[in-house]
C-alpha positions as CSV (number, residue, x, y, z in Angstrom):
1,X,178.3,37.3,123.1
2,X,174.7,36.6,122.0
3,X,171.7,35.3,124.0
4,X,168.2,35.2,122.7
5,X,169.2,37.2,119.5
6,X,170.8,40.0,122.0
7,X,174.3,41.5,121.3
8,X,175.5,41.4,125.1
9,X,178.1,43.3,126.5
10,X,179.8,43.9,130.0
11,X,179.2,46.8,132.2
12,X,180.5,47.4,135.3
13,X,179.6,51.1,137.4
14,X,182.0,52.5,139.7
15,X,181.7,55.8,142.4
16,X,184.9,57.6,141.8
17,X,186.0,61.2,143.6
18,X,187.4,63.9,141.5
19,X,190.7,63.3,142.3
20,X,190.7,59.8,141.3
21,X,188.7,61.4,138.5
22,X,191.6,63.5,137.2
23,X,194.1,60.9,137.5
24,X,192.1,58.6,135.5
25,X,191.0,60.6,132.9
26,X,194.8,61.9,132.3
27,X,195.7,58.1,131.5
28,X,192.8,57.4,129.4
29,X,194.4,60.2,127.1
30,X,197.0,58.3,126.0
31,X,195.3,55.1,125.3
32,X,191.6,55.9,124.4
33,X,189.9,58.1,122.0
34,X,187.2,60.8,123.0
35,X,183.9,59.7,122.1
36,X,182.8,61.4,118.7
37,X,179.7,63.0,120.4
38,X,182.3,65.0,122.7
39,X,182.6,68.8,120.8
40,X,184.6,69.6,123.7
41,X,186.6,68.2,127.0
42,X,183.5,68.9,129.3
43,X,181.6,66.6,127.2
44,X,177.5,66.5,126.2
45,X,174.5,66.4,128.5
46,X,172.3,63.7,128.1
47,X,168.4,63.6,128.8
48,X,166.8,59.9,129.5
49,X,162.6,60.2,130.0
50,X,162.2,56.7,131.9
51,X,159.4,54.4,131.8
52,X,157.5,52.9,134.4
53,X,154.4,50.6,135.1
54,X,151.6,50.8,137.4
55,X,153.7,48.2,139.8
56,X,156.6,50.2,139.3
57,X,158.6,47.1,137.8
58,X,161.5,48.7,136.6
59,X,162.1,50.3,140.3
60,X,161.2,46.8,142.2
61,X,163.5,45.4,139.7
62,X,166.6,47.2,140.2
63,X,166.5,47.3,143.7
64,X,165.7,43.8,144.5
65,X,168.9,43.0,142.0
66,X,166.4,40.8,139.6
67,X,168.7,38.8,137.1
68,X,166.9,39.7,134.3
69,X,165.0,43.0,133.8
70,X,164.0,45.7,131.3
71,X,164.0,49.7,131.1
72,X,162.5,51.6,128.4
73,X,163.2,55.2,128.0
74,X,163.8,57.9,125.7
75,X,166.8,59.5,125.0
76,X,168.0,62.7,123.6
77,X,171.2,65.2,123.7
78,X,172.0,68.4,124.8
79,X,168.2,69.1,125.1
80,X,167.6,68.9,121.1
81,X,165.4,67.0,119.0
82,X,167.3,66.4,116.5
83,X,168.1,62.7,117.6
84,X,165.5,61.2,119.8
85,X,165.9,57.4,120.6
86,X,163.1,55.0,122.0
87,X,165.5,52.5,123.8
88,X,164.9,49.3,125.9
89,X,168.0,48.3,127.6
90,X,167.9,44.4,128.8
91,X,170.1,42.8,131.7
92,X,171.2,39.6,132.1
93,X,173.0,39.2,134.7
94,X,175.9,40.5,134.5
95,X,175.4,41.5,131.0
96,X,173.9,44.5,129.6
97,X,172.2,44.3,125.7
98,X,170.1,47.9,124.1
99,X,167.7,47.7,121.5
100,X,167.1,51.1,120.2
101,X,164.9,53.2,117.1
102,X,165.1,56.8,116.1
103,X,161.5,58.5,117.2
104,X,160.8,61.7,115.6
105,X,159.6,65.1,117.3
106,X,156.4,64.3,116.5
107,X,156.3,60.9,117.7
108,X,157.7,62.1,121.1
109,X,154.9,64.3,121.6
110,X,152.7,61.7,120.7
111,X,153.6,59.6,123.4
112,X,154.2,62.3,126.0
113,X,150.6,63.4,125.7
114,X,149.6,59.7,126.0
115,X,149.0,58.3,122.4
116,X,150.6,55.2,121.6
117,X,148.9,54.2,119.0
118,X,151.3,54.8,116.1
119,X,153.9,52.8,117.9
120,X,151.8,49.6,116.6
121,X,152.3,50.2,113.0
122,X,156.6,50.9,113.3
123,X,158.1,47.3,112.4
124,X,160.9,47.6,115.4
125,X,160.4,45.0,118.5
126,X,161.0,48.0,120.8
127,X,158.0,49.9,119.6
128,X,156.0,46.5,119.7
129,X,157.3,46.1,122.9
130,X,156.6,49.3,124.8
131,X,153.2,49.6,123.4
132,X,152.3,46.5,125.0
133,X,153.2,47.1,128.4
134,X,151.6,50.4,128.4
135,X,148.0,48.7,127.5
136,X,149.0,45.8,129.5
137,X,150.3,47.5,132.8
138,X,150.0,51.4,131.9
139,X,153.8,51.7,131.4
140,X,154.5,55.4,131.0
141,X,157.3,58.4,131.2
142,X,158.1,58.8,135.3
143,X,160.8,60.8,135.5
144,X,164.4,62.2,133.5
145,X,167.3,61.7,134.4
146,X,170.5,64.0,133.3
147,X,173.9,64.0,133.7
148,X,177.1,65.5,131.9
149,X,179.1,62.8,130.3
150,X,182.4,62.8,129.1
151,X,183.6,59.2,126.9
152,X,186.5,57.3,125.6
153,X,186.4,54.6,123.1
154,X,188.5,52.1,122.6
155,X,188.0,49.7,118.9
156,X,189.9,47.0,120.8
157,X,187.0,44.7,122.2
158,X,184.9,47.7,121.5
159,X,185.4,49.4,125.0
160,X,183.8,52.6,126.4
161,X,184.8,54.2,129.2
162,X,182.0,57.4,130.5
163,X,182.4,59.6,133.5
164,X,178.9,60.6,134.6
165,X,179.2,64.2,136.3
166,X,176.1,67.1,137.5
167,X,173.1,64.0,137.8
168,X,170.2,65.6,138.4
169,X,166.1,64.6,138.3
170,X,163.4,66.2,136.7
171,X,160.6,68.1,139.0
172,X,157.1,67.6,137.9
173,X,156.3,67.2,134.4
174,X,158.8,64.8,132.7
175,X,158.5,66.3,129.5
176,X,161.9,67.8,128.6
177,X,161.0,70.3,125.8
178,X,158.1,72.3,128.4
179,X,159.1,75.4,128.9
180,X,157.9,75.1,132.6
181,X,160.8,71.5,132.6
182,X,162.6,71.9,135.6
183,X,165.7,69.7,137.7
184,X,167.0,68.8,140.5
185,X,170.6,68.1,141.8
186,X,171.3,64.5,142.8
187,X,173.7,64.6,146.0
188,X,176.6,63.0,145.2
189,X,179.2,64.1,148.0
190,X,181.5,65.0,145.9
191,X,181.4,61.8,143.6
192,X,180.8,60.8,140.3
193,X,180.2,57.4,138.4
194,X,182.5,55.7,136.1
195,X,180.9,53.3,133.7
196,X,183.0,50.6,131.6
197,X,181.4,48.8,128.8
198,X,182.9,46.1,126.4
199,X,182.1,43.6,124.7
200,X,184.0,40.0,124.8
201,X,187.5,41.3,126.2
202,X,188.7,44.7,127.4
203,X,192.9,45.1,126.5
204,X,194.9,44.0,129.5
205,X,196.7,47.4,129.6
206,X,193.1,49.2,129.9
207,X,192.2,46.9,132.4
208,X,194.9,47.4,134.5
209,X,194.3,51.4,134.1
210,X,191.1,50.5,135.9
211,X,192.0,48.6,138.9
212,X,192.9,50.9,141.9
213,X,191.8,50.5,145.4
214,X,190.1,54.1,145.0
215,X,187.3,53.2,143.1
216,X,184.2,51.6,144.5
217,X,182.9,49.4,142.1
218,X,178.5,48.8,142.5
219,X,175.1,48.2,141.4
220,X,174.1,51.6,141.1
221,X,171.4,53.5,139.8
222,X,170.9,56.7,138.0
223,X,167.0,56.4,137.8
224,X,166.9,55.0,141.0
225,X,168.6,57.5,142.5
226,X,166.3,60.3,140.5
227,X,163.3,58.3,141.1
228,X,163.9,58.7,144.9
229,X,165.1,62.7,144.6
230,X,161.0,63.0,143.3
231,X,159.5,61.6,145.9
232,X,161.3,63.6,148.3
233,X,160.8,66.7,146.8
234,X,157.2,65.3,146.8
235,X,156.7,65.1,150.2
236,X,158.5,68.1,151.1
């Protein structure tokens, strides 16, 4: 589905408990395929440096469940450089849509020390994009927020099944390649979150994998939940 020259997709987010964890990810075996990222069964830890504005939108946003909002952030694996992203990721709804450029090393640094300036002359929107609401509302890197993931794929309606283990905040400066970058456990009571994307259509049997009274299915928040960890250990 397409809206506005957006590819949209659906994602829905779900708190599941280990056992329900296990019992799950023993059935996706047999129908799925592990995520080509995954070099193992624990998975690969990803990194995302979220932006912000001086009205803390993206926050208000997400909490006040507006229909249609925006998060920019950067995104990186296992802690490496060698594949940076600058990502916006749209909702509509119900609907989730990503546009996304490789940044190098370089360009990272650039904008973590507060230069924006070369983001002007890159011809992607998302570079146009984030450059504008940093001079127009001083839109910069908050907070990171990490997590273990471990994903299945499916080509069928192009599913994508992630469980999202270990989430945890950055403390103090957000830049993840200090050597000073620290992080902080999220409390999750024992839970993690299940996220299923597709596209038009998820395969019945999939579906049906899915649907068990066990799973609590909700609007819920990584960066939220990370932006809140800092301000505790802020006042504390």
């Amino acid at each position: 589905m397409d809206y506005k020259g957006y590819k949209l997709r659906h994602e829905y987010k779900f708190y599941i408990n280990t056992l329900v964890y296990h019992e799950l990810r023993e059935r996706f075996r047999h129908v799925l395929h592990t995520d080509c990222n995954m070099k193992d069964e624990r998975g690969y830890l990803i990194s995302s440096l979220y932006f912000d504005d001086i009205y803390h939108s993206a926050m208000r946003d997400k909490i006040n469940g507006t229909a249609f909002r925006e998060k920019y952030r950067i995104r990186l694996y296992n802690r490496s450089d060698e594949v940076i992203k600058l990502e916006c990721k749209s909702k509509f709804n119900q609907y989730i849509a990503k546009q996304w450029v490789n940044i190098s090393r370089e360009e990272y640094d650039s904008i973590l020390s507060g230069d924006y300036e070369f983001l002007i002359s890159k011809p992607d929107e998302v570079c146009r994009k984030l450059y504008a609401n940093h001079t127009t509302k001083l839109m910069r890197p908050v907070t990171v927020v990490e997590y273990k993931r471990e994903a299945y794929v499916h080509p069928n309606g192009n599913v994508r099944i992630t469980f999202d283990k270990n989430l945890s905040a950055s403390i103090g400066d957000p830049d993840i390649f200090r050597m000073d970058y620290e992080t902080i456990q999220v409390p999750m009571d024992g839970m993690m979150i299940m996220e299923v994307k597709y596209d038009d259509y998820i395969p019945d049997y999939i579906w049906k994998i899915i649907q068990t009274d066990r799973m609590v299915k909700c609007a819920i928040s990584k960066y939220v939940m990370c932006r809140d960890i800092n301000r505790k250990v802020r006042i504390v």
